[in-house]
C-alpha positions in Angstrom: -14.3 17.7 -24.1 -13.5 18.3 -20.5 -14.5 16.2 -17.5 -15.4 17.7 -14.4 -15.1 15.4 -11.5 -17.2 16.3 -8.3 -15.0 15.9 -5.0 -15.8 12.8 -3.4 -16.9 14.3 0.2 -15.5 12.1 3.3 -17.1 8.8 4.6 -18.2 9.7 8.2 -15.8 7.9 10.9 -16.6 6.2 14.5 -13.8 6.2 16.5 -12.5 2.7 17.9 -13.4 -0.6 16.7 -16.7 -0.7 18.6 -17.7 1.6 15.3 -19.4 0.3 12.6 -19.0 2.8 9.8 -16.0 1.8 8.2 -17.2 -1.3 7.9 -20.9 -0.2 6.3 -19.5 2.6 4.4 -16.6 1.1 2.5 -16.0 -2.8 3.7 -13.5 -3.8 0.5 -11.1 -0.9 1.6 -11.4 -1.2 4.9 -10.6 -5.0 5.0 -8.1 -4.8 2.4 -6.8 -1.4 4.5 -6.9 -3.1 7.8 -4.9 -6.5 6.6 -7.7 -8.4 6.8 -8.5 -6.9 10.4 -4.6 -7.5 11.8 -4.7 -3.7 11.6 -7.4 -3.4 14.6 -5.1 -5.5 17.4 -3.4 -3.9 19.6 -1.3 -2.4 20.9 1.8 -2.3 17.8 -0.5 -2.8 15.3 1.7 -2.4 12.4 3.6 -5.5 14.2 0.7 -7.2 14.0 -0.2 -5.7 10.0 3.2 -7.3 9.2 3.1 -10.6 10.2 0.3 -11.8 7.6 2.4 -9.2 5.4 5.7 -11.1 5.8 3.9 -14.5 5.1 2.3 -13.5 2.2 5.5 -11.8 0.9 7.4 -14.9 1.8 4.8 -17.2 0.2 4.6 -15.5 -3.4 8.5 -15.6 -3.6 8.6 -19.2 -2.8 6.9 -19.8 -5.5 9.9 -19.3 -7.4 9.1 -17.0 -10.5 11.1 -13.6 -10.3 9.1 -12.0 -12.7 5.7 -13.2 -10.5 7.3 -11.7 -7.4 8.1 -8.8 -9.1 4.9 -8.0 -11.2 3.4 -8.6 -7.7 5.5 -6.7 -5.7 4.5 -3.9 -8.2 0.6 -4.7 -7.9 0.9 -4.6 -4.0 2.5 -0.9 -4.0 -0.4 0.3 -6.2 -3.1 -1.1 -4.7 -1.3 -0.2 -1.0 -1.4 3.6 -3.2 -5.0 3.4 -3.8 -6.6 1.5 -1.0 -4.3 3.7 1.8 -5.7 6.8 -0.2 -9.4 5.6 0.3 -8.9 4.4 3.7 -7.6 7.7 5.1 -11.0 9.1 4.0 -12.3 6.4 5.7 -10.8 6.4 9.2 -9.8 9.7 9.2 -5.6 10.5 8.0 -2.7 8.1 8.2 -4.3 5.6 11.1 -2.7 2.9 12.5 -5.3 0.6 11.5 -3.7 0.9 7.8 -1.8 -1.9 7.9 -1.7 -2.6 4.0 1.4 -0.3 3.4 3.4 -2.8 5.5 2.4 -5.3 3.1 3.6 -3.5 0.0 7.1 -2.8 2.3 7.2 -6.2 3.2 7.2 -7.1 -0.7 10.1 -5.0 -1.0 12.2 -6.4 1.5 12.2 -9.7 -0.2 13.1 -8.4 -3.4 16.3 -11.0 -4.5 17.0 -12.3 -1.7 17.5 -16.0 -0.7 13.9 -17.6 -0.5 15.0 -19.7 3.0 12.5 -20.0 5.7 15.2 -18.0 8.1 14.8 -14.7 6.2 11.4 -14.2 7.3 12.6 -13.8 11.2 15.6 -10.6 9.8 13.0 -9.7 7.8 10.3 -9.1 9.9 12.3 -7.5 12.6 14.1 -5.3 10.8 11.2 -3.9 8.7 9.5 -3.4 12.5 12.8 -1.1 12.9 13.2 0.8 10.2 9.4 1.3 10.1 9.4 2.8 13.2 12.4 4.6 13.0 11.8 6.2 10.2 15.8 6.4 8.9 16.2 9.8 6.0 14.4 10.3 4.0 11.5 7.5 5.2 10.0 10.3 7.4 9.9 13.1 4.7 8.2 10.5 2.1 5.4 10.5 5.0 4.7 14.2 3.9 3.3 12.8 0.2 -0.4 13.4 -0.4 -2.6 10.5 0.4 -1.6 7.1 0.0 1.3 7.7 -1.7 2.5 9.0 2.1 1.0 6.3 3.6 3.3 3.9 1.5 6.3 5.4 1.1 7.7 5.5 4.1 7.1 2.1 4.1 8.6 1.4 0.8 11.4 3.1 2.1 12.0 0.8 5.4 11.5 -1.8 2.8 14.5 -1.0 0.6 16.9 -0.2 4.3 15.7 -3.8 5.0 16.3 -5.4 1.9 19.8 -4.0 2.1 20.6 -5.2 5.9 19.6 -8.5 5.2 21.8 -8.5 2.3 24.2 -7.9 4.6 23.6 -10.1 7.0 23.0 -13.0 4.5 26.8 -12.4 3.1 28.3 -12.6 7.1 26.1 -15.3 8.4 25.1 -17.8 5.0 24.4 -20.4 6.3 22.0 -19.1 8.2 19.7 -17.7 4.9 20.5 -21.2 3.3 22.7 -20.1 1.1 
């Protein structure tokens, strides 16, 4: 038997936040999309996406279970995936309101590294960097269909991360607690 699926037609946007339409039309994405709202300060506001991000990443692995942090880190990039996908329907492409990508990055970055409240400050900044810099092939990843562009790059500034602070954590120890 074959199922034919009807395309889903796009959710009518209002620019800006004085808009409503996001909100009415599809209020779980765009909350979840939007970080909770972070995503609607400005101006930088995938800085401002990040920092619940980096708490939230930080919180889960302090909780101490690899296997949590990792089956969570998973759940994170595929709902960032699906929501991202929805959301660009919603506002309109890959906008800067769409903070839940960072979140999924942010996840990565913490990926076996030293659970100390001083990674959080590396972390942060240099996600910030690499995010915005876009480093090869983070920039080309953005050219993936739908949410899967929307998070890859961000994956990708996740794993450069991940790696600096490595790096970082083997010069300066102390610092990460270690």
């Amino acid at each position: 038997m074959t199922v034919i699926s009807k395309p889903v037609a796009p959710v009518k946007r209002v620019k800006g936040l004085g808009g409503t339409a996001h909100w009415t039309s599809r209020p779980v994405i765009a909350l979840l999309a939007t970080g909770l709202g972070s995503g609607f300060i400005r101006p930088y506001s995938g800085s401002w996406g990040s920092i619940p991000g980096v708490v939230l990443a930080w919180a889960v692995w302090r909780l101490g279970d690899p296997w949590l942090y990792i089956i969570s880190t998973l759940g994170m990039i595929a709902a960032s995936i699906y929501v991202s996908g929805e959301a660009e329907r919603v506002f309109g492409g890959d906008s800067g309101r769409i903070v839940i990508d960072e979140f999924a990055g942010l996840f990565v970055c913490f990926l076996g590294l030293p659970a100390h409240w001083h990674t959080m400050i590396p972390v942060f900044l240099l996600f910030r960097v690499f995010d915005v810099a876009k480093p090869y092939p983070c920039r080309r990843l953005e050219l993936l269909p739908g949410g899967w562009g929307v998070t890859a790059d961000d994956l990708g500034a996740g794993v450069y991360t991940n790696i600096a602070v490595r790096i970082l954590a083997a010069v300066w120890p102390g610092w990460f607690g270690i």
